[in-house]
N, C-alpha and C positions, 0 to 999 in steps of 0.2 A: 257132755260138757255144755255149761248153758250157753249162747248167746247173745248177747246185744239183740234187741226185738223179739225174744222166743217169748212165746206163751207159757207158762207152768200150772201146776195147780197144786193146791196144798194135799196131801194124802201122805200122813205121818202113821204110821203103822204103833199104837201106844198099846200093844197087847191085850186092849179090851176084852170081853167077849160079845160085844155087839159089833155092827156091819161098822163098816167107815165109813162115812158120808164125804165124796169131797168137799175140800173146802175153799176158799176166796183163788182166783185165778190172778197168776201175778206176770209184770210184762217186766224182763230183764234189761233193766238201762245198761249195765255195763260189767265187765267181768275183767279181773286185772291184782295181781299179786297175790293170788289164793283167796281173793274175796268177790263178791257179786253185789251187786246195787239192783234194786226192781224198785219198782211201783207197783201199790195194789191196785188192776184196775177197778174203774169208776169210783175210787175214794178220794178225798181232795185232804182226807186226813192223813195218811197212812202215804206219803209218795215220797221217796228218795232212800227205802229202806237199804240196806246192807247189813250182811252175815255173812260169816267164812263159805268157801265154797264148801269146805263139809257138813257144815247144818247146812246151807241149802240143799244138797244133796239128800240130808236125811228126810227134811221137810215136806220137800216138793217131787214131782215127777213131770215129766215134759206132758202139755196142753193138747195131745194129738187127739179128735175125736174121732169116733170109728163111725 
C-alpha cells in the first residue's frame, strides 16, 4: 500500500518481448478513498497526478534500490 512521501517507479509489465526499462520515479502526495495522488519527480508539468489505487498498483512498484 503506498504512502504519503514513498518513492515509486513506473514498471508496467505490457507483455512486450523486449526488457522493461524503468520508467519516471514518482513521490506519493496522498492516498485516500481507493485513490492515490503523486508527483512526477523533477517535472513542474506532470504534479498533482491521481489514479485509482488499482492502476497505480498495476503501473508502479515501490522505489527501493538495491
Amino acid at each position: 500500500m503506498p504512502r504519503p512521501g514513498e518513492s515509486w517507479i513506473f514498471d508496467h509489465a505490457d507483455g512486450s518481448p523486449w526488457p522493461r526499462q524503468p520508467g519516471p520515479i514518482v513521490t506519493v502526495r496522498d492516498v485516500r478513498d481507493g485513490w492515490v495522488r503523486y508527483d512526477m519527480d523533477g517535472s513542474r508539468t506532470w504534479v498533482d497526478q491521481r489514479t485509482t489505487l488499482k492502476t497505480f498498483r498495476e503501473l508502479y512498484r515501490p522505489n527501493n534500490p538495491i
